[in-house]
C-alpha positions in Angstrom: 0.0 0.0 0.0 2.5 2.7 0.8 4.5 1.5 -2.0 1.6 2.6 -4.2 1.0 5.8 -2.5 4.5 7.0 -3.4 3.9 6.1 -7.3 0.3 8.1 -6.9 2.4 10.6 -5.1 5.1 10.8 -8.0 3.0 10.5 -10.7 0.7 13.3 -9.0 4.2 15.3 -8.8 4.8 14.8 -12.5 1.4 16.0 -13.3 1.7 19.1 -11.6 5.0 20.3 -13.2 3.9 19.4 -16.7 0.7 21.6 -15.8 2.9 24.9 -14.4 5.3 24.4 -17.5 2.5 24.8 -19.7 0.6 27.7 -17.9 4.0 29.5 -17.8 5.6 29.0 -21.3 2.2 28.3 -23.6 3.0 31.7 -25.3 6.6 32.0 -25.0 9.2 32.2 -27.9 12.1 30.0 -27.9 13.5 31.1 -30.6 14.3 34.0 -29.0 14.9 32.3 -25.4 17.7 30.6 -26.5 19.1 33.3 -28.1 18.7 35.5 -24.5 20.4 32.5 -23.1 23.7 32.8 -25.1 24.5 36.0 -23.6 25.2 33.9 -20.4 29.1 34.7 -19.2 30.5 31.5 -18.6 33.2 33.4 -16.2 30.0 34.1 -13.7 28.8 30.0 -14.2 32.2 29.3 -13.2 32.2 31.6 -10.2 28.6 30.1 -9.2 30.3 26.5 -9.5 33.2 27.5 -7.3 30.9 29.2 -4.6 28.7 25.6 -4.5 32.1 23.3 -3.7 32.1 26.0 -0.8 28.4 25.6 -0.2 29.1 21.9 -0.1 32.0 22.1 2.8 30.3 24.5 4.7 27.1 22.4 5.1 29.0 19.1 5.6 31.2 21.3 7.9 28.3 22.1 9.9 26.2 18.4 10.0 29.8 17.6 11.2 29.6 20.2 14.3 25.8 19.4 14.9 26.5 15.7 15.7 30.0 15.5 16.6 29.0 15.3 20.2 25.8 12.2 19.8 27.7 10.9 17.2 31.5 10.9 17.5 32.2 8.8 15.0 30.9 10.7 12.1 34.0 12.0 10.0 34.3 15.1 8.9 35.2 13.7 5.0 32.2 11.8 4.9 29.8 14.4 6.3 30.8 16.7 3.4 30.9 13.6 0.7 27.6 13.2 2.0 26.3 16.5 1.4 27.7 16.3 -2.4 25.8 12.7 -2.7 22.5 14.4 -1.2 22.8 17.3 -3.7 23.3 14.7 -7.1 20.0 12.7 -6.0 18.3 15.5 -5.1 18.8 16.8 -8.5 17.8 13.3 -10.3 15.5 12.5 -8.3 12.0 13.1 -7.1 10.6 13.6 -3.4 13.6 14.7 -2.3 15.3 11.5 -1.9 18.1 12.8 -2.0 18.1 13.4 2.0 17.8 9.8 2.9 20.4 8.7 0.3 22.5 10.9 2.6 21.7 9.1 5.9 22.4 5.7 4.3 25.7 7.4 3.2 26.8 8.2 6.6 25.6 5.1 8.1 27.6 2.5 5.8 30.8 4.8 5.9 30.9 5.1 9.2 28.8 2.7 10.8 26.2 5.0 12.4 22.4 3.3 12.7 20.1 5.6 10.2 17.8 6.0 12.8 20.2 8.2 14.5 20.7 10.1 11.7 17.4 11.1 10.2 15.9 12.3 13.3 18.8 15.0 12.8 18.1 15.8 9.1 14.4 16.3 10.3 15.4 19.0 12.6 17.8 20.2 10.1 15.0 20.8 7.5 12.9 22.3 10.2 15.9 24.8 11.1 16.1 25.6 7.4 12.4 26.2 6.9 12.6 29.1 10.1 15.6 30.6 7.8 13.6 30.3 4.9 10.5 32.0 7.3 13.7 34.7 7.6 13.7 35.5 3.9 10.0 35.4 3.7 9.9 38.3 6.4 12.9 39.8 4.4 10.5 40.0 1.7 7.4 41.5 3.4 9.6 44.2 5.1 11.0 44.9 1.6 7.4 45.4 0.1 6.2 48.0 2.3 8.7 50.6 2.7 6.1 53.2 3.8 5.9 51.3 7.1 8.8 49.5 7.1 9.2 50.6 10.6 5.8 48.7 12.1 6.8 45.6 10.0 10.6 45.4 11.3 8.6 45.4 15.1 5.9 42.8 14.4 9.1 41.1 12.5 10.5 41.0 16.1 7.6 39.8 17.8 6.8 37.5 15.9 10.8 36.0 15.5 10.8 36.6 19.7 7.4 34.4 20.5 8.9 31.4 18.1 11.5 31.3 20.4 9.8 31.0 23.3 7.2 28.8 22.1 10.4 26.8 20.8 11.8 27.0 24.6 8.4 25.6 25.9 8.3 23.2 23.8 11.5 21.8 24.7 10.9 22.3 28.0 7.8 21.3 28.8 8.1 18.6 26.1 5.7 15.7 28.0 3.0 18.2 28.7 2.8 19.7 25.5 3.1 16.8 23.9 -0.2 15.4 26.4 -1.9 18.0 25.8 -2.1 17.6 21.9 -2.8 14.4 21.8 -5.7 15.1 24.3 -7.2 17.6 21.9 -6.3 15.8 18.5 -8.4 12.8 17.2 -7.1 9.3 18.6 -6.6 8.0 15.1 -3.6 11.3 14.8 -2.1 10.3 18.2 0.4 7.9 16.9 1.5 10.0 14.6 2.0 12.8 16.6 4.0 10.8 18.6 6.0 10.0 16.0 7.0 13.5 15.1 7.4 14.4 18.6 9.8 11.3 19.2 11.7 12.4 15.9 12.1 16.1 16.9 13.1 15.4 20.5 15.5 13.0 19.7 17.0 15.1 16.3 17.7 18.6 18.9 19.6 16.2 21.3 22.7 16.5 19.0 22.8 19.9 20.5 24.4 20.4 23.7 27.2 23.2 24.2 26.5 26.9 24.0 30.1 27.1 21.3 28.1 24.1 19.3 24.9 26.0 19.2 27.0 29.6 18.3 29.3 27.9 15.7 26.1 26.5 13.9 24.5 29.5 14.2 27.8 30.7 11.9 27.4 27.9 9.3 23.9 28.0 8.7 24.2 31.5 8.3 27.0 31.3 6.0 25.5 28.6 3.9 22.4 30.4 3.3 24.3 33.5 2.1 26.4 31.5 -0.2 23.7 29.8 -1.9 21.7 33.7 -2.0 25.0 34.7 -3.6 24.5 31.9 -6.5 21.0 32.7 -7.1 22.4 36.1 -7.7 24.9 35.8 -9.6 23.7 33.7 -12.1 20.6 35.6 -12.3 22.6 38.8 -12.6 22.8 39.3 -16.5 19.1 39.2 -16.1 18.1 41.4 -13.3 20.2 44.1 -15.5 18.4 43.5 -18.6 15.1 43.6 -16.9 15.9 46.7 -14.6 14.8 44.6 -11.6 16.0 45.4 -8.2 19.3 44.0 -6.9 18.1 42.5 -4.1 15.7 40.0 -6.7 18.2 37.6 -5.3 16.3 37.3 -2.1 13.0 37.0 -3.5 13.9 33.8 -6.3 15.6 32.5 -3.4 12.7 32.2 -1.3 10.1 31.1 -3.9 12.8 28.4 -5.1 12.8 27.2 -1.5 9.6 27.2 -1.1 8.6 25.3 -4.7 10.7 22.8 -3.9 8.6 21.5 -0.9 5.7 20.8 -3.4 5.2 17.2 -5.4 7.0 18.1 -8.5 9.5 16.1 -10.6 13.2 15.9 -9.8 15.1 19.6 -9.4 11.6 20.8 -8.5 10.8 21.1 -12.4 7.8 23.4 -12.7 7.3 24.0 -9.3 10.3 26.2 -9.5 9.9 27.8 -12.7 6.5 29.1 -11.6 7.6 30.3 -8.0 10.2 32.0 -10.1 7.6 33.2 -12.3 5.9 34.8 -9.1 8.8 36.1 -7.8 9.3 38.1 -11.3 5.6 39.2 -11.2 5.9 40.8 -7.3 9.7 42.5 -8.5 7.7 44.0 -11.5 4.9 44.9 -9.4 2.7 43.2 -12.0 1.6 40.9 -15.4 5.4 40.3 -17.1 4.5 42.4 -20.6 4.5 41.0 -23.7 8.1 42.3 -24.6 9.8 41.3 -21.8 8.0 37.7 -21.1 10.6 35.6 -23.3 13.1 37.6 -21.4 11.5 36.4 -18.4 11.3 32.9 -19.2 14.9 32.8 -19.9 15.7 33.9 -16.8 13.6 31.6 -15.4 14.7 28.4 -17.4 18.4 29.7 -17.2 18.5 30.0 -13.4 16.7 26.6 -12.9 19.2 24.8 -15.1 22.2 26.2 -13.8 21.2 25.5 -10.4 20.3 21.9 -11.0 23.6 21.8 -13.2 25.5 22.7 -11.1 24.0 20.2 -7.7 24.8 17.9 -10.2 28.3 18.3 -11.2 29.2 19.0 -7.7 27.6 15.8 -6.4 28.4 13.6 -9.1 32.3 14.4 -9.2 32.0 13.4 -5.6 30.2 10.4 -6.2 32.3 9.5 -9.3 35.7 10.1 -7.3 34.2 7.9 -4.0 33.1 5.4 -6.6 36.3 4.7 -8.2 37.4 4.1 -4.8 35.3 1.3 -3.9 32.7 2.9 -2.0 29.4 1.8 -2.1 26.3 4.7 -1.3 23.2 2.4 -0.7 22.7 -1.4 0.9 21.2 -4.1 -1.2 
């Protein structure tokens, strides 16, 4: 049975992106798409490929510091191998798989039970949604200048109460935790456990205030990395089309959040369209007719070169670990 729900589940995802490709380039010329897309530097490709090998050891730096301490016997090569292996699959293939692959990874290289390891790369998603929640604020404060100043305090609030509510929760884990499942349909309780059993058990890989400061640093610097790729090879674009140099922030945050939807691998579709969004909100309106194949190059050039370049990364890695003997999955 669940083996069927994830082919309804893929083929739903397949169905979706074919639909948003169609809705977003029905009208477009690709004639003169591909020519936009010559005008590409290659020198700024380059530079994006260079700043993902440091994406790639920053992340695999920082899984390493996160579970250094519950898991000891994690090395630091194969933390950042496995981010490169999670970035190929993720890129080939759908429902982010890409994610477990990486568990699997870890746990034949160094002999760590997966079920040690995904509760960690559940609460690492969740930690990347809040920063993705960051960018989504970003957003909202850079769309309403006139009261920027009300925004940047509700911004506050709002980023002060998750914390506290995340405190709580950690807390008073058993009671809040009792108190849900007294309120929620019995048929949800096991689930909720679940979840609950998962979180709990991913944040215990935290434990020293330098841990928690030092992870604070790499997240951060991952995230402004990959906002650095998103802009630069978007940049020829954003020139052409007069838009705003801080676009950057907004195709990074509808990317994100496209990816998180049933689509097939890379996020085909799903991303072109939040793209397509983005582009509408930056131009404050409808893409006109004279600018929409310029539009759709950016959109198709971004999304290529992103998933490109996930996949050159991760498959050197894999190629080079491969010729080496190493094996990725269990039979």
């Amino acid at each position: 049975m669940n083996k069927n729900k994830k082919i309804i589940l893929t083929i739903f995802g397949y169905l979706v992106s074919l639909s948003l490709l169609v809705i977003i380039f029905k009208d477009t010329n690709f004639e003169r798409v591909f020519g936009y897309l010559k005008k590409i530097d290659p020198f700024l490709v380059l530079l994006a490929l260079l700043l993902n090998v440091i994406f790639v050891w920053i992340r695999g730096a920082y899984q390493k510091n996160n579970l250094h301490i519950t898991t000891p016997n994690i090395r630091t090569d194969t933390s950042i191998v496995s981010i490169g292996v999670s970035l190929f699959y993720n890129a080939v293939l759908p429902s982010r798989l890409g994610d477990v692959i990486r568990a699997v990874f870890i746990s034949l290289r160094d002999n760590i039970k997966k079920k040690r390891l995904l509760p960690y790369i559940l609460v690492e998603k969740i930690i990347d949604f809040l920063f993705v929640i960051f960018f989504f604020f970003l957003i909202v404060i850079i769309e309403s200048e006139d009261e920027i100043l009300s925004y940047l305090f509700v911004t506050l609030a709002v980023i002060i109460i998750s914390i506290i509510t995340f405190i709580l929760y950690v807390k008073f884990n058993k009671k809040v935790i009792n108190f849900i499942l007294s309120i929620v349909p019995a048929k949800f309780n096991k689930l909720f456990s679940e979840i609950n059993h998962e979180a709990i058990s991913g944040m215990s890989c935290f434990k020293t205030k330098n841990q928690i400061a030092k992870s604070l640093v790499l997240l951060v610097s991952g995230w402004v990395i990959m906002l650095c790729i998103f802009y630069i090879l978007s940049y020829p674009f954003i020139d052409q089309l007069n838009l705003p140099n801080y676009s950057a922030i907004y195709f990074l945050f509808f990317s994100a959040v496209a990816l998180s939807l049933p689509s097939a691998p890379s996020g085909i579709g799903t991303v072109h369209y939040g793209l397509y969004l983005a582009v509408q909100i930056l131009m404050g309106g409808d893409v006109s007719n004279d600018q929409s194949d310029l539009v759709a190059a950016l959109i198709i050039s971004l999304h290529f070169l992103l998933a490109v370049l996930d996949v050159i990364v991760g498959g050197v890695i894999l190629l080079i670990y491969r010729q080496k003997g190493v094996k990725f999955v269990s039979r």
